[in-house]
Backbone bond lengths (Angstrom), bond angles and torsions (degrees), N, CA, C in turn:
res aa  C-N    CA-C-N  psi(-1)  N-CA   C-N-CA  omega(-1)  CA-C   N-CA-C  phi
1 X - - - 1.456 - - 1.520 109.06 -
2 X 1.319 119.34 131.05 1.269 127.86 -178.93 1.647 107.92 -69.73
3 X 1.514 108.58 170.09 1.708 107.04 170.00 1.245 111.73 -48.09
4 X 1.577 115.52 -46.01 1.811 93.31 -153.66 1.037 108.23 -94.80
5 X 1.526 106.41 8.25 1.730 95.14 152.93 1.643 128.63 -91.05
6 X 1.340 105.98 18.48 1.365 98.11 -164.62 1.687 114.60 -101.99
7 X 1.612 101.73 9.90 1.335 103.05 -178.00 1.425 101.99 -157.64
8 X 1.497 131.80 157.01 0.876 116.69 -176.67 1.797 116.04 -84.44
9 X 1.059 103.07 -24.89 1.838 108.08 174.74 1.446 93.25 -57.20
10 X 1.048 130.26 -47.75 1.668 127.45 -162.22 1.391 111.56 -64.44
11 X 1.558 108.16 -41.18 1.656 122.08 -158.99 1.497 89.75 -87.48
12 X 1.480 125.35 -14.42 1.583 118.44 -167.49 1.558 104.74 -110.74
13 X 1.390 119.19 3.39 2.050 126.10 -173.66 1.646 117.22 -59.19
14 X 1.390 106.45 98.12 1.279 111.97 -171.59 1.571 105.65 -77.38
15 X 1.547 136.46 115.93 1.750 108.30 173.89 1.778 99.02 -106.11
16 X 0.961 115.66 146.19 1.162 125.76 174.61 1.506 114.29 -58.41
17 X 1.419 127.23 125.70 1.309 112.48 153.46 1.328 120.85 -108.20
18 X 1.232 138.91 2.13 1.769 136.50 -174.80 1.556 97.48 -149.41
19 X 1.585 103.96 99.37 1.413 112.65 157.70 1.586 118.78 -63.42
20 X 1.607 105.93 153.77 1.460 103.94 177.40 1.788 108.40 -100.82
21 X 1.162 122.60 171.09 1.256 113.32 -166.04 1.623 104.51 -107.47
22 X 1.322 116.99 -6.42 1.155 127.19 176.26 2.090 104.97 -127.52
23 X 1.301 98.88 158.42 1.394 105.65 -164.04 2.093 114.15 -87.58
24 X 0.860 114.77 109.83 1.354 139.21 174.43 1.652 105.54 113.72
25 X 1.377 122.86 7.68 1.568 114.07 -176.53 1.537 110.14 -67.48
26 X 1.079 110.54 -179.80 1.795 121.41 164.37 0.962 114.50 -23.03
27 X 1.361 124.89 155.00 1.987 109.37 166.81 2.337 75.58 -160.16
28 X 1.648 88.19 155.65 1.523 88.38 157.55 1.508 114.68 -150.61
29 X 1.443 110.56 158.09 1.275 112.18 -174.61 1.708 119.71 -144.38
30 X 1.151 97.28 171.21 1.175 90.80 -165.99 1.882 106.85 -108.46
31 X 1.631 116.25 142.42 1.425 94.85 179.78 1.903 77.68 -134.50
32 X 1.990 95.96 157.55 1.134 100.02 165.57 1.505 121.17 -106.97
33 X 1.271 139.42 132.44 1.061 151.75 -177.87 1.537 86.45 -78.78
34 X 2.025 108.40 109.39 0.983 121.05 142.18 1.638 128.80 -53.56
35 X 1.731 102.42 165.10 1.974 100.96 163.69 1.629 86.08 -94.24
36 X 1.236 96.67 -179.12 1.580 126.76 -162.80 1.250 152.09 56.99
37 X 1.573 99.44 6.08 1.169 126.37 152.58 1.662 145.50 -106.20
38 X 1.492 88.08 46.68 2.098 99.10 -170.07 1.071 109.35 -86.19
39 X 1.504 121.47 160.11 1.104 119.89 167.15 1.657 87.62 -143.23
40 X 1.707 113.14 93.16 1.703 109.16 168.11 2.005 75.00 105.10
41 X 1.010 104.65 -175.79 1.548 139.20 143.76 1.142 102.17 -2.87
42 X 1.748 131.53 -79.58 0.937 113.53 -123.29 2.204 86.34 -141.44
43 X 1.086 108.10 -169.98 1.927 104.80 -178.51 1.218 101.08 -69.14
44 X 1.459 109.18 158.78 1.515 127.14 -179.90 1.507 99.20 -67.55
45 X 1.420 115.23 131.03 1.824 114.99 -179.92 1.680 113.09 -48.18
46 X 1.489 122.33 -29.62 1.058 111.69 -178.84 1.682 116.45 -62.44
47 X 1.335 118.45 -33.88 1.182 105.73 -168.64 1.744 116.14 -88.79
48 X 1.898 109.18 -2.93 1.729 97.80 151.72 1.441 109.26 -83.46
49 X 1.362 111.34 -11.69 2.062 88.38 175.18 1.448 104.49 -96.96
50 X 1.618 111.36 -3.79 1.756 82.84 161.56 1.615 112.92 -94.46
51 X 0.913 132.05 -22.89 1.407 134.79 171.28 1.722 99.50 -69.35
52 X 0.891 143.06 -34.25 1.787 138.83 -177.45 1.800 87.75 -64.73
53 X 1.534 106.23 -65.49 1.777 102.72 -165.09 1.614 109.29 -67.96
54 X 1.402 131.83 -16.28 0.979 131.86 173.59 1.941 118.12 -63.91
55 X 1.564 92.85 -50.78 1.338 110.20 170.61 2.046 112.52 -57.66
56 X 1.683 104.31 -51.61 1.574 88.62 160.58 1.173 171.17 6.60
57 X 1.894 79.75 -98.24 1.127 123.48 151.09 2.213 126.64 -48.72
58 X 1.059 100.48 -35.66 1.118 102.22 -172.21 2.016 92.09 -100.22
59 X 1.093 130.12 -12.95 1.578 100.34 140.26 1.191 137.98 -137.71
60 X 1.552 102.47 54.80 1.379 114.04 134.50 1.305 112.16 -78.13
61 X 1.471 120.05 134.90 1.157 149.14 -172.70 1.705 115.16 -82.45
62 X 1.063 117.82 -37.28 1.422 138.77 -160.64 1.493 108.31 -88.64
63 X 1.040 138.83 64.83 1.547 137.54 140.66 1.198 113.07 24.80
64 X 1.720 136.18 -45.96 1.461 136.44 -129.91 1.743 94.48 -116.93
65 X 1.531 94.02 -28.63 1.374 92.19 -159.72 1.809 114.87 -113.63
66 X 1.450 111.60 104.68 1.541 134.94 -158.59 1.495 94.38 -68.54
67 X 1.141 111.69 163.90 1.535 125.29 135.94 1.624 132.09 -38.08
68 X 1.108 110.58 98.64 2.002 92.54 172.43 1.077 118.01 -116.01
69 X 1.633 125.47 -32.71 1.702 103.29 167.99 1.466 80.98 -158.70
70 X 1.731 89.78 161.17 1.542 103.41 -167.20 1.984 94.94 -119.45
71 X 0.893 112.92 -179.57 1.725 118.18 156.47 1.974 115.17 -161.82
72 X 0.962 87.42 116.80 1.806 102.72 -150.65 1.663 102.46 -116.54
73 X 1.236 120.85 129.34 1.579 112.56 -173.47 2.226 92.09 -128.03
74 X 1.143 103.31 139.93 1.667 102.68 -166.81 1.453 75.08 -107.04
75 X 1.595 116.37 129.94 1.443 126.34 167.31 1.876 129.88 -96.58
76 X 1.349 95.56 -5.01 1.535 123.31 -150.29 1.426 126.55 -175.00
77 X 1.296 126.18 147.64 1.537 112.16 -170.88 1.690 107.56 -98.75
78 X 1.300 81.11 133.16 1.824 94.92 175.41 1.359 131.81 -33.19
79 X 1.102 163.36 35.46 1.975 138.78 -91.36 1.319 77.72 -108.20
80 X 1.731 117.69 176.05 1.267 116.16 -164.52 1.845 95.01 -93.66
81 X 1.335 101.51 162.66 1.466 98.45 -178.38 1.296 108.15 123.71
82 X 1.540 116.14 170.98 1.637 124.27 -171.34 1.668 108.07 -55.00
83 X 1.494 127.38 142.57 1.253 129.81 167.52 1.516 110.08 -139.63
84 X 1.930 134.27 174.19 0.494 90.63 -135.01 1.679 60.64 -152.38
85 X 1.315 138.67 112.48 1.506 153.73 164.72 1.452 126.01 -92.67
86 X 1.236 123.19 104.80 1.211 156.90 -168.54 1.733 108.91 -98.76
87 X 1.647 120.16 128.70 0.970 129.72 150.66 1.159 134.74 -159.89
88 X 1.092 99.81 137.39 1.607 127.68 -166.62 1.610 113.20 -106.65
89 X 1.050 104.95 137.22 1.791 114.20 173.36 1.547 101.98 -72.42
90 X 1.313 137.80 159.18 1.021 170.70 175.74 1.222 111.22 -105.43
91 X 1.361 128.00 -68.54 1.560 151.95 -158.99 1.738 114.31 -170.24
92 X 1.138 109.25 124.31 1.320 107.81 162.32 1.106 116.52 -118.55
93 X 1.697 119.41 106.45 1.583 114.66 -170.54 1.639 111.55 -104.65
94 X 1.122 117.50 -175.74 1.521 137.49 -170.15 1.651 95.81 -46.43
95 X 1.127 128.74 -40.07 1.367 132.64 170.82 1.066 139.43 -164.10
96 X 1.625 116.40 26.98 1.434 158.21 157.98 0.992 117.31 -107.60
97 X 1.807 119.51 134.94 1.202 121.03 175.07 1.669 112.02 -114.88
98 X 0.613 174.18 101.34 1.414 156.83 147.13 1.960 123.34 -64.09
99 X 1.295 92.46 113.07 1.499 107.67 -170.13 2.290 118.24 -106.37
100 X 0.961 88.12 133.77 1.834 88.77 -164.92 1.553 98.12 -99.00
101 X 1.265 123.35 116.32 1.331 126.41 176.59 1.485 101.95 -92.89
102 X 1.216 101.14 156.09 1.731 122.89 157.75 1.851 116.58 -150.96
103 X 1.224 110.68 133.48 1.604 113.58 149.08 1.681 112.73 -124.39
104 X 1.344 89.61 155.91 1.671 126.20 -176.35 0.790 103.47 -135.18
105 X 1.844 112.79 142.05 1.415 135.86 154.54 2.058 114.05 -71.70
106 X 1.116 94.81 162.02 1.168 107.89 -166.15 1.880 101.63 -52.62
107 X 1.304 115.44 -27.49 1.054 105.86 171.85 1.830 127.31 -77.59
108 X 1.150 101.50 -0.41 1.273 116.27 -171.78 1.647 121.89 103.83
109 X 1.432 115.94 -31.37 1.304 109.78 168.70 1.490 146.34 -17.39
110 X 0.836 134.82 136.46 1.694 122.38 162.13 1.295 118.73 -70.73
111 X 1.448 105.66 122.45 1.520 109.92 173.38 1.372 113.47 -94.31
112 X 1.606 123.19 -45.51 1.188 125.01 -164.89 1.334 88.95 -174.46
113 X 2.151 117.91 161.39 1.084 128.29 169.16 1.493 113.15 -167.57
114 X 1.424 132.39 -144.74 1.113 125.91 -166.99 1.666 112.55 138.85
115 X 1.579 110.25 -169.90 1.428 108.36 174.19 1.321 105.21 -151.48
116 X 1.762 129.57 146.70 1.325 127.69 -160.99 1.813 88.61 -128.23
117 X 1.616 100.60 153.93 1.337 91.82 -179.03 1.701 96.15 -133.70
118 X 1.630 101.74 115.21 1.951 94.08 178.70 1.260 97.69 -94.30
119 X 1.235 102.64 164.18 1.772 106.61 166.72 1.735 108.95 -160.28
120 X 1.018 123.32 172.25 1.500 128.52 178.12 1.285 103.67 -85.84
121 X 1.867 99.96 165.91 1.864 95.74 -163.34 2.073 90.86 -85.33
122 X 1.524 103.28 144.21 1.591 104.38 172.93 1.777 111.15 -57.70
123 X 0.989 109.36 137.16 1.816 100.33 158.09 1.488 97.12 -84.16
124 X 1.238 96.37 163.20 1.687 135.07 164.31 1.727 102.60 63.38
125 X 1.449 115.76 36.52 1.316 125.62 -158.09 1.314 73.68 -92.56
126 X 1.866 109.14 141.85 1.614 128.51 -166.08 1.493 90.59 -114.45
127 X 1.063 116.76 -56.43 1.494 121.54 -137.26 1.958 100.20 -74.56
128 X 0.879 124.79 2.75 1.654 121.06 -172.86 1.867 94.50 -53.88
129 X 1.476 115.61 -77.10 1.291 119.29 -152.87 1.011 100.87 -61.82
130 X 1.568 137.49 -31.13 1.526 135.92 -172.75 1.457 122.71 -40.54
131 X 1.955 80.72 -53.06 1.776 106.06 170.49 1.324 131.83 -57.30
132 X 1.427 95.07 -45.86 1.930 96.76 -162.66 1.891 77.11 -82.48
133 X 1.216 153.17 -14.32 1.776 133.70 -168.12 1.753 79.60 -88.57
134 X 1.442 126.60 -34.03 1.757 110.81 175.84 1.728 104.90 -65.40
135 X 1.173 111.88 -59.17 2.016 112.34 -176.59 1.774 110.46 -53.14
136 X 1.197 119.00 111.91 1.261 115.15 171.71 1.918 94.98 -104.60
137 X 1.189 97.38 157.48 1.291 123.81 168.61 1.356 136.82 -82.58
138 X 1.147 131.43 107.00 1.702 118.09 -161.95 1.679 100.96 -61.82
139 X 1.598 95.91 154.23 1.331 102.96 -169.10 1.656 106.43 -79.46
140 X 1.438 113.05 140.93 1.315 103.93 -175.19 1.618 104.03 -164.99
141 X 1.273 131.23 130.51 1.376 142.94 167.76 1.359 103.37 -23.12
142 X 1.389 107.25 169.06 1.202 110.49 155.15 1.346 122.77 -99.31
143 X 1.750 128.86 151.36 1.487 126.04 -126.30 1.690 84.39 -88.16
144 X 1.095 120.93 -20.81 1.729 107.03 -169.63 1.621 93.99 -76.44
145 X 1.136 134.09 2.66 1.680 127.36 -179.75 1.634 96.37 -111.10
146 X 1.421 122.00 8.42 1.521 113.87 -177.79 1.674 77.41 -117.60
147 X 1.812 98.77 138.55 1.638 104.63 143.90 1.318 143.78 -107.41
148 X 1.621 112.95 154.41 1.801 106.54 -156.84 1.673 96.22 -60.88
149 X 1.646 90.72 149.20 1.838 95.13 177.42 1.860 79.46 -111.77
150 X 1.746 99.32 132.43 1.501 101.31 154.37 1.304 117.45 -61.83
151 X 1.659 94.77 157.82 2.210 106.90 169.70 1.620 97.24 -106.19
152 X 0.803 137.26 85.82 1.275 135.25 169.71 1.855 93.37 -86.50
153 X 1.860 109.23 159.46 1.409 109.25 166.67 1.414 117.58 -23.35
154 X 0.959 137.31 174.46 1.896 106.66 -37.39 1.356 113.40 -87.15
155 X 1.353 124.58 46.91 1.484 147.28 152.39 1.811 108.42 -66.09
156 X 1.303 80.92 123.26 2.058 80.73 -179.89 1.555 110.00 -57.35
157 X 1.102 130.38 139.98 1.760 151.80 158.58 1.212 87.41 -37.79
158 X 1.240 153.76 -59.70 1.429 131.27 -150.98 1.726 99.67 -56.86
159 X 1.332 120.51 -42.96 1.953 130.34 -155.80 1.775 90.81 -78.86
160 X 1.402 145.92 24.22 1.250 153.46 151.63 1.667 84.25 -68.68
161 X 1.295 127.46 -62.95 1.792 123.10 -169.98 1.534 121.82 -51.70
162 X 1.625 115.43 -20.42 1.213 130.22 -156.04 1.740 95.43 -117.39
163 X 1.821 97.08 122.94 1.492 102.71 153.83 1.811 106.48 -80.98
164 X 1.683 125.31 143.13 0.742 148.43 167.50 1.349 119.83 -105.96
165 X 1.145 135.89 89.96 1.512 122.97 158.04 1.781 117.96 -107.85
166 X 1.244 99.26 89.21 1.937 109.47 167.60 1.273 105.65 -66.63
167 X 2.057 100.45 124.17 1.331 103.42 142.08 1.252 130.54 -106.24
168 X 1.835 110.84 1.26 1.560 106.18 169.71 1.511 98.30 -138.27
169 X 1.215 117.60 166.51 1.098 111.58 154.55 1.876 115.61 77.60
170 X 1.129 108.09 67.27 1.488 137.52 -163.51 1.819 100.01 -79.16
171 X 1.192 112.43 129.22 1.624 104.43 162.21 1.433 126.54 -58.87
172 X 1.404 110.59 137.07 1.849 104.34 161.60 1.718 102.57 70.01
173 X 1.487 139.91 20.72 1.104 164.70 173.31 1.312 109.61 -81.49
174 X 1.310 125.90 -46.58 1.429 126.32 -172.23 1.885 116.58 71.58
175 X 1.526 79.62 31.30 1.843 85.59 172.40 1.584 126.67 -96.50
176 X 1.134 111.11 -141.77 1.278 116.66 -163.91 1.763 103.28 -86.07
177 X 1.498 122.69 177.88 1.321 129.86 176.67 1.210 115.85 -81.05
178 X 1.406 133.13 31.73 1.003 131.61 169.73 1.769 140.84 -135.79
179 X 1.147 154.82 -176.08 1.219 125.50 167.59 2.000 109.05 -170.35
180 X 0.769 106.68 158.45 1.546 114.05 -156.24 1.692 93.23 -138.68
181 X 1.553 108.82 139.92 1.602 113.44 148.80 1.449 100.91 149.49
182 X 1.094 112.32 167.35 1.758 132.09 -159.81 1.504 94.07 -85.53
183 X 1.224 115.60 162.99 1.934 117.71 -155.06 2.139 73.57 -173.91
184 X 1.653 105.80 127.09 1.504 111.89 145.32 1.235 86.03 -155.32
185 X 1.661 96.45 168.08 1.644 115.02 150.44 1.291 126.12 -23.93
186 X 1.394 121.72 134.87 1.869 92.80 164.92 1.818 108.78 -109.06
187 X 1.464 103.05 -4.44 1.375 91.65 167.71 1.688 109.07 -105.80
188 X 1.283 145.13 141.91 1.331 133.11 -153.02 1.474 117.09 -87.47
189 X 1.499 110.74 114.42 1.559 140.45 -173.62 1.203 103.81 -107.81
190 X 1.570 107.75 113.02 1.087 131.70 159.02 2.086 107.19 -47.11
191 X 1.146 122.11 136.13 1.424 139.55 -173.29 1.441 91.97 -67.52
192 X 1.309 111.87 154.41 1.930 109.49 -166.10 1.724 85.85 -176.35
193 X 1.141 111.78 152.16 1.300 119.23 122.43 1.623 150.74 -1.74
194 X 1.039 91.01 -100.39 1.768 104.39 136.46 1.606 130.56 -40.13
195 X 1.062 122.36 -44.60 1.540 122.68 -152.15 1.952 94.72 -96.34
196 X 1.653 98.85 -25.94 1.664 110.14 -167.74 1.862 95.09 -89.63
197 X 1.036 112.50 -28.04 1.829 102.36 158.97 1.339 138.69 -85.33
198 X 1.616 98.00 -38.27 1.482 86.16 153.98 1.264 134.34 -66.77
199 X 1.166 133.89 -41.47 1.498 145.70 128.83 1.287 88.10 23.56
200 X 1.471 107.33 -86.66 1.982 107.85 -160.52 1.254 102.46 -65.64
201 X 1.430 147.19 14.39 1.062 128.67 168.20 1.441 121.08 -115.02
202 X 1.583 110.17 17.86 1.355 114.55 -144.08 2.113 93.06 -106.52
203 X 1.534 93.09 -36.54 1.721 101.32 169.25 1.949 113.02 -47.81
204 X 1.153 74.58 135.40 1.911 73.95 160.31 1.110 140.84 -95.08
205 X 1.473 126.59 127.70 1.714 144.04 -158.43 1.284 102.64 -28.75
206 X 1.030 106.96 132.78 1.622 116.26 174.77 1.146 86.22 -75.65
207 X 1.147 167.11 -146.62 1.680 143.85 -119.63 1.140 101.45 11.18
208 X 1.244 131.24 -70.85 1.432 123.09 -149.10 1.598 110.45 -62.59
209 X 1.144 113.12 -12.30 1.970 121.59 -177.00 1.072 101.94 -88.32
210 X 1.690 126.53 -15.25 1.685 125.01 172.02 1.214 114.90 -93.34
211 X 1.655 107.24 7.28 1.769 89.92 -156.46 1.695 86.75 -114.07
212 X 1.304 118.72 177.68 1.817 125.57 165.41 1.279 116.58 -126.44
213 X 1.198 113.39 16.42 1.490 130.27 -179.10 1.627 113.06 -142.35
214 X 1.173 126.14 136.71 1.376 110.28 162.04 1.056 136.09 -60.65
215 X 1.642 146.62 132.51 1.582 141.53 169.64 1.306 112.69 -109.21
216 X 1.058 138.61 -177.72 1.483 160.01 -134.45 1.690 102.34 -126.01
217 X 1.425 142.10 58.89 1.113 149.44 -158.55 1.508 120.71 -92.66
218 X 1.134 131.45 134.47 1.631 124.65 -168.77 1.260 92.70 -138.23
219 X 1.532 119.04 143.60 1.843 129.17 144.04 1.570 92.00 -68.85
220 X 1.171 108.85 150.91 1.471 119.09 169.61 1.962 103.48 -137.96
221 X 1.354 113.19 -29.02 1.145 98.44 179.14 1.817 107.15 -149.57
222 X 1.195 121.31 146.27 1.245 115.09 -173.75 1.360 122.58 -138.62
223 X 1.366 123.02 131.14 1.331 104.13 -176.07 1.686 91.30 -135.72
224 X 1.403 113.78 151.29 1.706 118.73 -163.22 1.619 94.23 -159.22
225 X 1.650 121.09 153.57 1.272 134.65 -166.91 1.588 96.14 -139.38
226 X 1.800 120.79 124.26 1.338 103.13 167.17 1.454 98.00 -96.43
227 X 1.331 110.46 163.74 1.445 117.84 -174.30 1.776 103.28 -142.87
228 X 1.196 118.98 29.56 1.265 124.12 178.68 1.710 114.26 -143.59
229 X 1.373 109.65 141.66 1.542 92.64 158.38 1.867 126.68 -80.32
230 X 1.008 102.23 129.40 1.933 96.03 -168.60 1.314 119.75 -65.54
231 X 1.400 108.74 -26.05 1.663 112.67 141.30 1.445 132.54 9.60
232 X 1.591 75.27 -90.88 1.422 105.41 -170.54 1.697 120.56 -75.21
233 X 1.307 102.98 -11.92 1.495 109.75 -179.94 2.126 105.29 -78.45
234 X 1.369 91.14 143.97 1.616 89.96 177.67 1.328 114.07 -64.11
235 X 1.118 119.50 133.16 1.988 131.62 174.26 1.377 106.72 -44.30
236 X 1.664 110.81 -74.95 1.231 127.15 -168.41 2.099 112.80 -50.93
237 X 1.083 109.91 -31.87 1.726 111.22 -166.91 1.254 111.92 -96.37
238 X 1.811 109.39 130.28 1.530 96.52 165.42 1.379 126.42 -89.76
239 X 1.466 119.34 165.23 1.170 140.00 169.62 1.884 115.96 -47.91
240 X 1.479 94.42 137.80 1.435 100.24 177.40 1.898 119.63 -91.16
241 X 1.173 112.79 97.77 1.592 117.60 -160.70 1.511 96.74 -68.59
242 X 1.489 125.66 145.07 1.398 118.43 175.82 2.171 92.77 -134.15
243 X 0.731 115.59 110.26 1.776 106.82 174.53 1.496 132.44 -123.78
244 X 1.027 138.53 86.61 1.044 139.11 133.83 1.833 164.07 -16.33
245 X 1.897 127.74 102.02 1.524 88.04 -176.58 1.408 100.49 -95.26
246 X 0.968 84.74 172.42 2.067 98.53 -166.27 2.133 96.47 -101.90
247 X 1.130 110.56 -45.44 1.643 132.20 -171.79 1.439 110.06 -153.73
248 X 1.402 94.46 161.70 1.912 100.27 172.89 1.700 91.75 -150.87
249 X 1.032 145.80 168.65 0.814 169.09 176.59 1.720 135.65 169.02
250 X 1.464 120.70 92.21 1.411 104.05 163.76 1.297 91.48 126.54
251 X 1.918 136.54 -21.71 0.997 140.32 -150.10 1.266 107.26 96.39
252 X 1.301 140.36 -4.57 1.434 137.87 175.34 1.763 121.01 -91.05
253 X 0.753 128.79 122.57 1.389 122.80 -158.54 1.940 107.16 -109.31
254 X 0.797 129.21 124.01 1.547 135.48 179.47 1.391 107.75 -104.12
255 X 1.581 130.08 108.15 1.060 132.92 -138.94 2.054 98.47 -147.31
256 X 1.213 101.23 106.23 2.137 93.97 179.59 1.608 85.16 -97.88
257 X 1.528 101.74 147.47 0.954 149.64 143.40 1.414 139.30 -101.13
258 X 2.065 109.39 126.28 1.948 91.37 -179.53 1.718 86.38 -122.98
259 X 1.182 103.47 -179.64 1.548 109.42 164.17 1.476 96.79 -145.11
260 X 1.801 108.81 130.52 0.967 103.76 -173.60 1.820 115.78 -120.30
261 X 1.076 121.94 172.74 1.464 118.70 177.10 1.563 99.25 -87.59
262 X 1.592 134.02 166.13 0.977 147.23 179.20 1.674 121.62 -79.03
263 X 1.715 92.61 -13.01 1.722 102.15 164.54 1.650 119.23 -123.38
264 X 1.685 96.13 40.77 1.311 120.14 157.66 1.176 113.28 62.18
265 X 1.814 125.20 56.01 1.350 150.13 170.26 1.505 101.13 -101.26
266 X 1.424 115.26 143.38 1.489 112.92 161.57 1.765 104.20 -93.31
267 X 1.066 125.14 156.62 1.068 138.85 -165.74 1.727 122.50 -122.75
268 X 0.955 84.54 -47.41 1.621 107.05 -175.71 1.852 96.42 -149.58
269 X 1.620 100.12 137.64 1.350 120.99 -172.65 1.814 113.12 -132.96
270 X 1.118 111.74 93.74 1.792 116.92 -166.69 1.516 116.00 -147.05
271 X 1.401 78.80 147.17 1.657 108.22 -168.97 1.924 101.11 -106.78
272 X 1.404 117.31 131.68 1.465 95.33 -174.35 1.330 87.53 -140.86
273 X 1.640 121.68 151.58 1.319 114.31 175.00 1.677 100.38 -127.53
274 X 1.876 109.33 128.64 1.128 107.78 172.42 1.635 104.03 -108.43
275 X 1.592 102.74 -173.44 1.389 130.51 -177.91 1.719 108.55 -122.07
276 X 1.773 112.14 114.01 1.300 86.15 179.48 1.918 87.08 -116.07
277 X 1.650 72.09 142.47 1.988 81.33 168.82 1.484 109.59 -96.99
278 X 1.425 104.18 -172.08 1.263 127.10 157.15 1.811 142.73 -71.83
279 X 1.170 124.31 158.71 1.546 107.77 -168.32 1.578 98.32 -53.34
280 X 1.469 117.78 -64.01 1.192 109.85 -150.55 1.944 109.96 -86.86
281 X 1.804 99.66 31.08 1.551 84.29 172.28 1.551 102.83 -91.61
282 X 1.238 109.25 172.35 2.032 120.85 173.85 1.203 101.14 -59.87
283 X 1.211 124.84 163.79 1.534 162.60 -165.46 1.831 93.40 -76.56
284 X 0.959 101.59 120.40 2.156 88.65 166.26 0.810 137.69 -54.36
């Protein structure tokens, strides 16, 4: 495995190539799609939406105003090699931003895109504690009393990056719609933006806990809310994954996702919709 696969900041390094001449305009850059992170064909979707919010993030201009929810649709698989992230403002309001992502392959294609919206924190905002005393937390050990389950085949190469410890909700089991267990880095990632959304995308589809066979599974569209500063979250501990499908219909699967802190914060709040195929369809 090369360097920039050996971490996720590395595998996600947006560098700019076209400054804007005025402050929050367009900017584009270039990221390379490391090997060792596939999932199918092409990179695991988390690491173009952490490289899309990474790229963002770095032009938004404004200090004050964070990340709060993104909505990201993956059109195509990442292949490893030069790509090519684009962003454009939408709107820049009084204290909302709305930002339009895109990546391309070297040929120009669409790989994936979406729109991120930063904004500054509100004063005199009431409603925080109301919420998190409504969000309860699924009940769950603490993760040093859960042990890591390896991903060996036919688990995608990208989940080699990801400690896993399940306490509900087992792959290829033929259980219920749901699934529980601690999810961090396994090489050490600084808390980001980026690193706390892909995060929620890094668990595997609850489909796969209904199924007894493997299928052919894709994110196709994603939408996620941070609700924390990453700051403030501890370095060393992982996140408590809780997932759910809500509906399926058609082969399309509607699937929420939370990630929670270990003193019962939600973290990340997402809705993701996959595609499950058949044995004998292609790889995504």
């Amino acid at each position: 495995m090369n360097d920039a696969g050996e971490s996720f900041d590395a595998a996600t390094r947006a560098v700019a190539i076209r400054h804007p001449r005025e402050p929050s305009a367009g900017r584009a850059f270039r990221w390379l799609v490391p090997d060792g992170w596939q999932q199918g064909r092409g990179a695991w979707g988390g690491l173009s939406m952490g490289a899309m919010i990474r790229a963002t993030m770095l032009t938004e201009t404004d200090p004050t105003r964070r990340l709060r929810t993104v909505a990201i649709h993956l059109s195509a698989p990442a292949l490893t090699g030069v790509h090519t992230i684009t962003v454009e403002p939408a709107r820049i309001g009084a204290g909302v931003s709305t930002w339009i992502m895109t990546v391309s392959d070297a040929e120009g294609r669409l790989i994936g895109g979406g729109t991120a919206i930063t904004a500054a924190p509100r004063t005199g905002a009431t409603a925080d504690d109301h919420v998190h005393r409504r969000a309860s937390a699924p009940a769950a050990p603490d993760w040093r009393e859960v042990p890591e389950v390896p991903t060996p085949p036919p688990f995608p190469r990208f989940t080699e990056h990801f400690v896993f410890r399940v306490i509900a909700g087992a792959p290829l089991r033929g259980g219920p719609p749901h699934t529980t267990g601690w999810i961090g880095y396994r090489t050490p990632t600084a808390w980001s933006d980026a690193s706390l959304i892909a995060l929620s995308d890094a668990w595997y589809p609850v489909a796969m806990v209904t199924m007894t066979q493997p299928l052919p599974v894709a994110t196709v569209h994603v939408t996620a809310s941070l609700l924390v500063d990453p700051a403030r979250l501890h370095p060393d501990q992982p996140l408590l994954h809780h997932g759910l499908i809500c509906a399926a219909h058609e082969g399309f699967v509607s699937e929420q996702r939370r990630l929670w802190t270990a003193d019962g914060r939600v973290v990340i709040d997402s809705m993701q919709t996959f595609v499950v195929g058949q044995p004998t369809d292609p790889a995504p």
